[in-house]
N, C-alpha and C positions, 0 to 999 in steps of 0.2 A: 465504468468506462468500457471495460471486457463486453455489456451486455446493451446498458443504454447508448454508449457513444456510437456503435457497431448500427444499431436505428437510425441513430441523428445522422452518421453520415451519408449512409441510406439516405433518408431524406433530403440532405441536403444535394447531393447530387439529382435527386429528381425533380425538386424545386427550379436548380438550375439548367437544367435540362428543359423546362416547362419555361422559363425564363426567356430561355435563348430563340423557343419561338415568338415570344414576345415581342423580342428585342429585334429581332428579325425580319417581322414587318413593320416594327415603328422607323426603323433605317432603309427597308425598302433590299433589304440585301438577302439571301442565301443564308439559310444557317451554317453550311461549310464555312462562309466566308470572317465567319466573327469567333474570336477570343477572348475569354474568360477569366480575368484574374482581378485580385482585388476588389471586386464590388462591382465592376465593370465589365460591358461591353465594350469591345472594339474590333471596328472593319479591319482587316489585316491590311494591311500597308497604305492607310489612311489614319489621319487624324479625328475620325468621326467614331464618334460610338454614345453610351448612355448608359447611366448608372442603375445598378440593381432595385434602388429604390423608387428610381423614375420609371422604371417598368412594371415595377408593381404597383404603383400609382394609375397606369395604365389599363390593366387588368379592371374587367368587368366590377370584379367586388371590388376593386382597389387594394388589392393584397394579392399573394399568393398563399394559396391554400392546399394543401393535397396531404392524401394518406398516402403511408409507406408501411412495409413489413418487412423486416430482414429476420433470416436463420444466421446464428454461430454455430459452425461444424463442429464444435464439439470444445470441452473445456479446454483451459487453458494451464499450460504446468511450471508455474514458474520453481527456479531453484537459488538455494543460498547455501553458502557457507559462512558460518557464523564463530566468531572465538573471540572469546572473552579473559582478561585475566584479573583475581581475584587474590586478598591476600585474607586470614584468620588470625585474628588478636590470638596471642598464647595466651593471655590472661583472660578474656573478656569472652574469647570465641566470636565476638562480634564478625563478618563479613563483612571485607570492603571490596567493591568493583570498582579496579583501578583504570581499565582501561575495555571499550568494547567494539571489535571491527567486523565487519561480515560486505559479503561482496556478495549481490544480488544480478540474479538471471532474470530480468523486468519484463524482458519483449522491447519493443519501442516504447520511449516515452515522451509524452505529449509535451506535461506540466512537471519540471525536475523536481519545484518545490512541492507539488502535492505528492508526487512519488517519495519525496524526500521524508517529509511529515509522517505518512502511511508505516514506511519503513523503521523508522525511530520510535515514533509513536505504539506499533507495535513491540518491538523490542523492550519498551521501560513496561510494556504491559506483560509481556513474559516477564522479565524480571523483579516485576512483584509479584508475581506470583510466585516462584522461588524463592522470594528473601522473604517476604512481608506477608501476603494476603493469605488469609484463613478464615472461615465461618465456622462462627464456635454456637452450640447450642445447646440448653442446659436441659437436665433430666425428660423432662415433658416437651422436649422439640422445639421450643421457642426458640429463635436466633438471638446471641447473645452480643452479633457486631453486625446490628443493621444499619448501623450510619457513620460515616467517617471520620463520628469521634473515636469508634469503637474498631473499626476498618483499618488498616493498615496499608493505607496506599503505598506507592513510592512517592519519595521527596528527592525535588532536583539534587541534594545532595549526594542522596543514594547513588545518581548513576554514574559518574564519572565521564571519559571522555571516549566520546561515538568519532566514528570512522567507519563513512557510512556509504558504500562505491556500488555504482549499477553498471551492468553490463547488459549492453543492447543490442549487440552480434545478433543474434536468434531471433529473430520478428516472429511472433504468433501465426500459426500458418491457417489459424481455423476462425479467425475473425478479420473484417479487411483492415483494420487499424494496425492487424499486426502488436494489439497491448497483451500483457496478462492483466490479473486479477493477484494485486499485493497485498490485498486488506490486510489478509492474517499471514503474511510470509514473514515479518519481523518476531510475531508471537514465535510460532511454530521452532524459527530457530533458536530464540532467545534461552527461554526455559532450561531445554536440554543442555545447552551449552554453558549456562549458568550451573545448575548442576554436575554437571562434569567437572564442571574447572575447582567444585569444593570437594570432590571426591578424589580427584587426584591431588589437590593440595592434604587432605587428609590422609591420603595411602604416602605420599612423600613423608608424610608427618608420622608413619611408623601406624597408623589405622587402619588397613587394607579393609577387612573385616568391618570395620562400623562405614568404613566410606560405602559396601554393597548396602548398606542398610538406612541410606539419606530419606526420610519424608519431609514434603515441603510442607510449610514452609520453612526455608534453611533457619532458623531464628535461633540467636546465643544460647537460649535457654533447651530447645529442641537440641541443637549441638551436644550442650555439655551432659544434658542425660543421654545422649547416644554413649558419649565417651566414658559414660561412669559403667555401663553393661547393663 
């Protein structure tokens, strides 16, 4: 959206722009004199006007056609704050993610459910990487988990409960949609955050020292040989 929507809106305004002379002379008026919304033409303070697709009907080819090129002034930087909280089996070492919130610096948002999706979707993808995912590979380099019998995805169980809030205040100043670029912002927070939150359950737990010393993935059995030295 940050890259292709920033095009398409381009475009679209130039379309309607290329439209409005259309429309212009099929109604015999001024193109000061016509309004744009909804799919429509309309003379301003008459009931006469003609729809987007009767003017493209219009048009030579019967369509409207045109190229466009738009620049984005420069990336976009979205921000989050991400926290999670996690408890450790005494017995098992097992990690549970009991509950997970982060509030997100999005820019505008067009679609809340795809921003929504991006945002979650990343976060379960950080947080297997933290708990679960590893590639294991035996003496001679072959991979020993190349399919998701051997892979260690997340399962809906794993994740617990998302609390999941965007803030829109700040529009993007370098594209005219005014969006960021969320793909990987649910990752980015996730991970570290998930990490942190078992190292300070470990350093409460009297581990200071083996908590500096976490490799992911956090897994019971990676746990319990940290804790043995």
């Amino acid at each position: 959206l940050f890259t292709g929507g920033s095009a398409i809106e381009a475009a679209a305004h130039k379309a309607i722009d290329h439209a409005k002379e259309l429309a212009a002379d099929a109604l015999e008026v001024g193109q000061q004199d016509l309004d744009y919304a909804e799919g429509r033409f309309q003379v301003v303070g008459t009931d006469r006007g003609i729809g987007l697709f009767e003017v493209a009907a219009r048009s030579n080819e019967g369509r409207i056609q045109l190229d466009s090129t738009t620049k984005v002034a420069g990336p976009s930087w979205p921000n989050g704050c991400h926290i999670c909280e996690v408890e450790i089996d005494p017995d098992t070492l097992e990690v549970s993610l009991i509950s997970y919130t982060s509030m997100n610096d999005v820019g505008r948002v067009v679609n809340p459910m795809i921003v929504r999706g991006q945002l979650d979707g990343g976060a379960v993808q950080g947080i297997g990487q933290a708990l679960t995912e590893a590639m294991v590979y035996d003496e001679t380099g072959q991979p020993l988990s190349a399919s998701f019998l051997d892979y260690a995805m997340p399962r809906a169980d794993l994740i617990g409960r998302f609390k999941t809030e965007m803030d829109q205040s700040v529009p993007c100043k370098s594209n005219p949609l005014g969006v960021k670029g969320v793909g990987e912002l649910g990752t980015i927070g996730a991970t570290p955050a998930l990490v942190n939150a078992v190292a300070d359950a470990l350093a409460r737990a009297g581990h200071s020292d083996q908590a500096n010393a976490l490799q992911m993935p956090l897994s019971a059995s990676r746990l319990w040989h940290l804790l043995q030295g």
